[in-house]
N, C-alpha and C positions, 0 to 999 in steps of 0.2 A: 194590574192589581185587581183582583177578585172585588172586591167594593166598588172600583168606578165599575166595573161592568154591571153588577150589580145596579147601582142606579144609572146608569145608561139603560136600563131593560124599562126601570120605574116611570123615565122619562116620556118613554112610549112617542118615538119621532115619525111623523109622515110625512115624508117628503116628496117636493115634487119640481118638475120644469114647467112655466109658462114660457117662457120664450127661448125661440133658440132664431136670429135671423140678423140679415143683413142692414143696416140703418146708413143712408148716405147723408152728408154733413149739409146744411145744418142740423140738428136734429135735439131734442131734449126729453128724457124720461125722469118723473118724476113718482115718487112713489112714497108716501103718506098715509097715516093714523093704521098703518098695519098691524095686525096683532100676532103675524109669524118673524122668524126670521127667514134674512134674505142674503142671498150668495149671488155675484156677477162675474163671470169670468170674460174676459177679451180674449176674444178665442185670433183676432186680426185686427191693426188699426188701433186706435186708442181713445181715451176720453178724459174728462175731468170726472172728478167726484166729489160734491159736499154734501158733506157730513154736518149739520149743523153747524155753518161757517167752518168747518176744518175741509180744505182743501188738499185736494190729490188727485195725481195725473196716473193714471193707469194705462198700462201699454200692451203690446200683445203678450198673451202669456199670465198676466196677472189674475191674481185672485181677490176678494175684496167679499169679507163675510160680516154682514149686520144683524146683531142682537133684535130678539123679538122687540117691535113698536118702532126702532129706529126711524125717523125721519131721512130721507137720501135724494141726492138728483144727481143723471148721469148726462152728461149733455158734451156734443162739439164744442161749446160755444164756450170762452173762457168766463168764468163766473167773480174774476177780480181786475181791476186795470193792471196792466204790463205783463200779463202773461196771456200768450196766442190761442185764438180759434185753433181749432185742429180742423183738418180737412180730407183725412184721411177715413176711408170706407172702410166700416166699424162692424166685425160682425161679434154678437154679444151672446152667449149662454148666459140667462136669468131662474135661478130658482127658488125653494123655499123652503123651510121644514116647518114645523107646526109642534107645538108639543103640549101631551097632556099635565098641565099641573095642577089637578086639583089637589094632591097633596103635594107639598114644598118640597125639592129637594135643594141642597146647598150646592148643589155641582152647574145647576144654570147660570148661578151668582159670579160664578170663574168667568167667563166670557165678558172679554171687553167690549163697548158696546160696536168696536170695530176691530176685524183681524184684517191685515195686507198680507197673501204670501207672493211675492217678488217673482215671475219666471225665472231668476236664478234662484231662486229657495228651491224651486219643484228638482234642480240635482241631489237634493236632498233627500226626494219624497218621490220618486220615479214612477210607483206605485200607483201614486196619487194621481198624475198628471196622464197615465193611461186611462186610468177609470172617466177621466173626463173627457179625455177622445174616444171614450167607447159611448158614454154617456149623451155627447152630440148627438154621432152616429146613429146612436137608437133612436132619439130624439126627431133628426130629422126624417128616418125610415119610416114607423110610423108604420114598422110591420105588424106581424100577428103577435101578441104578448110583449110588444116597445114600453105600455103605456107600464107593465107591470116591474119591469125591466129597469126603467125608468124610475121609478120611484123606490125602486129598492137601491139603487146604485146613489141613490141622494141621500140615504139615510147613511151608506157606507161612508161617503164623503164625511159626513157630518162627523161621527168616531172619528175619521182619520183628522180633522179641524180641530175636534177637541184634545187629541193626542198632541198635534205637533203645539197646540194651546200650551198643555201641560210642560212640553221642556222649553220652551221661551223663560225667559229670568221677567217674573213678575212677583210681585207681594199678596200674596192672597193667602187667608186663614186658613179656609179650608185645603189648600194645597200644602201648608203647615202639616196639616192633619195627617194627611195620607202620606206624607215624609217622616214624621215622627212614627219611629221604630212603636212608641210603647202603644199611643192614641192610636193607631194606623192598628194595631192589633187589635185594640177595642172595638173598633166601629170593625174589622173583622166578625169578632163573636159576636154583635150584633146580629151581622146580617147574616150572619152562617144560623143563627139559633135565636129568631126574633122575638118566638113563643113562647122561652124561659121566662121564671120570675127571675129576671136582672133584679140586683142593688148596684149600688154605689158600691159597698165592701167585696161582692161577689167578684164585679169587673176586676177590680182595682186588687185585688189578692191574685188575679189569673196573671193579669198584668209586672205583676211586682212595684206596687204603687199603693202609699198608704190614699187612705179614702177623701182627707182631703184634699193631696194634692192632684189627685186626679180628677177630682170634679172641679177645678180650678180650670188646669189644663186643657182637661174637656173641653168648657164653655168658652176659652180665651182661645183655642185653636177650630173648633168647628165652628161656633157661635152662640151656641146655646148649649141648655146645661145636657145632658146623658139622656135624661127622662123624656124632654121635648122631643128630642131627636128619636129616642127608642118608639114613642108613640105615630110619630110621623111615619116611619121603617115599618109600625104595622100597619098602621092606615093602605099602603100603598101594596103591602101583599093581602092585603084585604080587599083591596080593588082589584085584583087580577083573580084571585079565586073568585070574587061573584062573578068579572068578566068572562073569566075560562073555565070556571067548572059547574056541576051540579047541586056542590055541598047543601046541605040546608043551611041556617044562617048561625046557628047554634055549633056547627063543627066548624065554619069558616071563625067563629068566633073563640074557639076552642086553640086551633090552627094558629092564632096570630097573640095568643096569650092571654085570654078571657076567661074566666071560669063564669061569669055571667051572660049571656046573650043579651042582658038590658043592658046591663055596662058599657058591654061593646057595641051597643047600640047607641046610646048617647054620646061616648065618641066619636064615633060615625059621622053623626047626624055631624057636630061640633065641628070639623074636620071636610068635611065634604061637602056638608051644607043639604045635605038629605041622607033618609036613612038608608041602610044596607038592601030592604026590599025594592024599594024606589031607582035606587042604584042601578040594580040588577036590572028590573025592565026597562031602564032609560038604555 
């Protein structure tokens, strides 16, 4: 769907591998008050994993993706009584992705604060589980252009995580959203056309939906009402024209639906937490 890629662009992800190595048992990693998320795959051998007291045994093969700040320990060593040490020679890919939010998007909100995919889920997802044998590889080679290699193959994982996120049966609003034939078209003209004067009546007449029940709908399947949301959708192409272009701040303000440059200046500011010039030379 043109919308999540859409904000998959907004997200702006950098990904990367710290570890790619052998660990012989006993051994424990612990990883704490982070501010990205984190992905471990058992590439051989196995381990425990809690999750804030939620316990899981990971084996070779498996995958195991934690929401940005999550709390996590990987360890040989069983972390509950009656279930076994492991003793088995552990080799682990550890990475990370990082993401910019200084404006909100609704699509980070999807992610549980934990995904498992199963080494039988990957006959699913074949694609995927090459990417991360090429992804070692590169990791451990450590040739000329690995390091870039590398973190671009991290970011692909991540689309591919939030993909196979999406057709799992879970309850979430905004995947409401972007299933619903009519909303699913709205937030379309959104973000195809961020710059128009949008109303409530305008959407909602394109739509074939009277005005109030689609500002209802709106707010009860994305989370918030049309207007939050439409402001948020320009903040963040507002961020990427100061980040990528030359504009002065009067057309970037033009560009995202301002007929003011102060207007969309104390937006900004509101939103960002400094203003558009500020922005631009940080």
């Amino acid at each position: 769907m043109e919308v999540m890629s859409d904000i998959l662009r907004a997200i702006r992800v950098v990904g990367s591998v710290y570890f790619c190595s052998q660990v012989e048992a006993p051994w424990t990693k612990t990883f704490q008050d982070l501010d990205y998320a984190s992905f471990h795959m058992i590439r051989r051998g196995a381990c425990w994993a809690n999750i804030d007291g939620q316990i899981e045994k990971l084996e070779a093969g498996d995958l195991i993706f934690l929401g940005p700040g999550q709390n996590h320990e990987l360890s040989s060593l069983s972390p509950v009584n009656g279930k076994p040490d492991l003793n088995d020679t552990t080799l682990l890919l550890c990475g990370s992705f990082s993401f910019s939010r200084a404006a909100t998007t609704p699509l980070m909100d999807v992610f549980p604060r934990m995904t498992i995919v199963r080494d039988k889920d990957f006959a699913n997802h074949p694609w995927l589980r090459s990417t991360f044998d090429q992804l070692s590889a590169e990791y451990m080679s450590q040739g000329p252009g690995s390091e870039l290699i590398v973190n671009k193959l991290t970011e692909i994982i991540l689309v591919e995580l939030i993909r196979i996120n999406f057709g799992r049966e879970q309850s979430s609003p905004f995947l409401d959203a972007l299933n619903d034939k009519r909303i699913s078209r709205a937030l379309q003209l959104l973000h195809d056309n961020p710059e128009l004067s949008w109303t409530l009546e305008s959407v909602a007449s394109q739509i074939g939906m009277s005005r109030a029940a689609f500002a209802n709908r709106f707010s009860s399947l994305v989370g918030q009402p049309m207007f939050g949301y439409l402001t948020n959708l320009r903040m963040q192409k507002a961020q990427e024209l100061l980040r990528e272009s030359l504009l002065p701040i009067y057309e970037v303000a033009e560009q995202v639906g301002y007929e003011s440059e102060r207007a969309f200046t104390l937006t900004f500011k509101k939103y960002s937490g400094t203003t558009p010039k500020r922005f631009r030379a940080q």
